[in-house]
VEXRO-957525 format. One record per residue: residue in three letters; x negated, y negated, z of N, C-alpha, C in turn. Coordinates in pm, whole numbers, plus 50000, padded with zeros to 5 digits. Example, Ala and Ser with C-alpha at 12.3 -4.5 7.8 and 13.67 -1.06 7.14 Angstrom:
VEXRO-957525
ala486815056950780487705045050780486805033050780ser487155022550708486335010650714487104999750787
//
This chain:
VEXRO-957525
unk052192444213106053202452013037052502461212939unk052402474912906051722480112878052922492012755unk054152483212770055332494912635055852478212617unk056132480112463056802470912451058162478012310unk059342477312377061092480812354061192470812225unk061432477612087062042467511999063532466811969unk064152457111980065472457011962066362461311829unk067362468311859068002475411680068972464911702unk068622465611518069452454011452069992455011356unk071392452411362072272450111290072572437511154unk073082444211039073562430410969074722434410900unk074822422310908076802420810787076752409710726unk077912405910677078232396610593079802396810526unk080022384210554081542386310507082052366810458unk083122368310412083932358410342084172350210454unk084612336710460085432332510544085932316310448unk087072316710427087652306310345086742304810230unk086232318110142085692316310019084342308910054unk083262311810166082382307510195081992322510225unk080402328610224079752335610280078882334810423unk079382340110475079042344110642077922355710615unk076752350210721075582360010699075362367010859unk075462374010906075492381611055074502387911078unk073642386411195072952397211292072952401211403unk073292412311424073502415511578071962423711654unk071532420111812070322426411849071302428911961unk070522444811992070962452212092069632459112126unk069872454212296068102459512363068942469112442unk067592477512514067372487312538068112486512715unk068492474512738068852471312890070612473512854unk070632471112743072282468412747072982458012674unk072262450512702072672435712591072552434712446unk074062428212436074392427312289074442411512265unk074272408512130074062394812088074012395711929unk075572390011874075912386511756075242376211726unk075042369111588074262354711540075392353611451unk076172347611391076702341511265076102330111206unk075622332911066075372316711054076292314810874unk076902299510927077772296110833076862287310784unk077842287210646077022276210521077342260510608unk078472257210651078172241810733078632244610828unk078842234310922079382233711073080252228611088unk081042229810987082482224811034083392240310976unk082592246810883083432261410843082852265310987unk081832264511083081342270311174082532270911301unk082592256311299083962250511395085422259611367unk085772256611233086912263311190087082280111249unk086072283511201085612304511235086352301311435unk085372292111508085192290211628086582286711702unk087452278011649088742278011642089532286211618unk089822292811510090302301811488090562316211595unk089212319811577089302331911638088682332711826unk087302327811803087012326211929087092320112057unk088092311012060088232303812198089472314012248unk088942311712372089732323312474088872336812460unk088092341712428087522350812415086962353412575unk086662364512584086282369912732084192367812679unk083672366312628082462367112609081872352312591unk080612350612617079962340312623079592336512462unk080132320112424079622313712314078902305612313unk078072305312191076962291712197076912287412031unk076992278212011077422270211924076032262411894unk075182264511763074652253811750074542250911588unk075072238611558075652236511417076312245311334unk075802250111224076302263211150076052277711196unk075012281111313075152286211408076232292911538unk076812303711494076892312211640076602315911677unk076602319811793075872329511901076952338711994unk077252347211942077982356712086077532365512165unk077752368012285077162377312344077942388512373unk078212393512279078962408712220078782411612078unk079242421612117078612436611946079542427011847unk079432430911733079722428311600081912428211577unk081712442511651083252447111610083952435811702unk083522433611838084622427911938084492415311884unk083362411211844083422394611767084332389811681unk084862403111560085442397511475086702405111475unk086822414211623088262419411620089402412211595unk089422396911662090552388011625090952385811492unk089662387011397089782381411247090082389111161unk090502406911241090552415211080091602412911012unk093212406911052093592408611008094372396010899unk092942389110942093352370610844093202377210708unk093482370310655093432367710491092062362410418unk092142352810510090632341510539089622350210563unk089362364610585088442370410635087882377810567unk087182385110481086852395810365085332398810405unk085782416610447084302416610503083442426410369unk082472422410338081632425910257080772436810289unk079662435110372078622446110403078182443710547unk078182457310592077732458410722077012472810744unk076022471710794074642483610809073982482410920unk074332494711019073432496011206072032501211152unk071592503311013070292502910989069472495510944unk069592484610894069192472610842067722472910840unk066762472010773065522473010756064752482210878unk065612499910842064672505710926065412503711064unk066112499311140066742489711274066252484811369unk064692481311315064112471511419063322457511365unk063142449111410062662434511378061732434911353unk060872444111368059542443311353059442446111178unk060142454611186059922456110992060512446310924unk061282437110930061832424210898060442413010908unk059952415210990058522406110964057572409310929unk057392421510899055942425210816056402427710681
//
């Protein structure tokens, strides 16, 4: 492999039952999108997961305070804009520069 594609990345952050939700979304160069949520425990994790995401047309993965979706940011939390429970804080498609690589150096 002789090019190597860095993925742009997204972040947010928002409320959920007076808890802070920390978000990153990576979007490669093939097409694929992939939200992260990570909640303060795993049972506000469950609650978010209940709430909004079952029945969803997109693939979930669940691991403890951990989400994982495999869709953009907006379709993730389209179900939730209009809770009460929901208060979105900050969200930036430039986030350190918009690639991972500057996040680790």
């Amino acid at each position: 492999m002789t090019q190597f594609d860095e993925s742009a990345l997204e972040f947010a952050n928002f409320i959920f039952d007076r808890k802070k939700v920390v978000c990153y979304g990576l979007q490669n160069a093939a097409g694929g999108t992939t939200t992260i949520l990570n909640f303060p425990t795993a049972s506000l994790a469950d609650a978010f997961r209940t709430a909004f995401l079952e029945g969803r047309n997109f693939r979930i993965v669940q691991n403890g305070a951990q989400i994982i979706c495999l869709a953009d940011y907006e379709t993730v939390m389209r179900c939730s804009s209009d809770d009460p429970r929901v208060q979105p804080l900050r969200y930036s498609r430039d986030y350190m520069m918009g690639t991972l690589s500057h996040m680790v150096c």
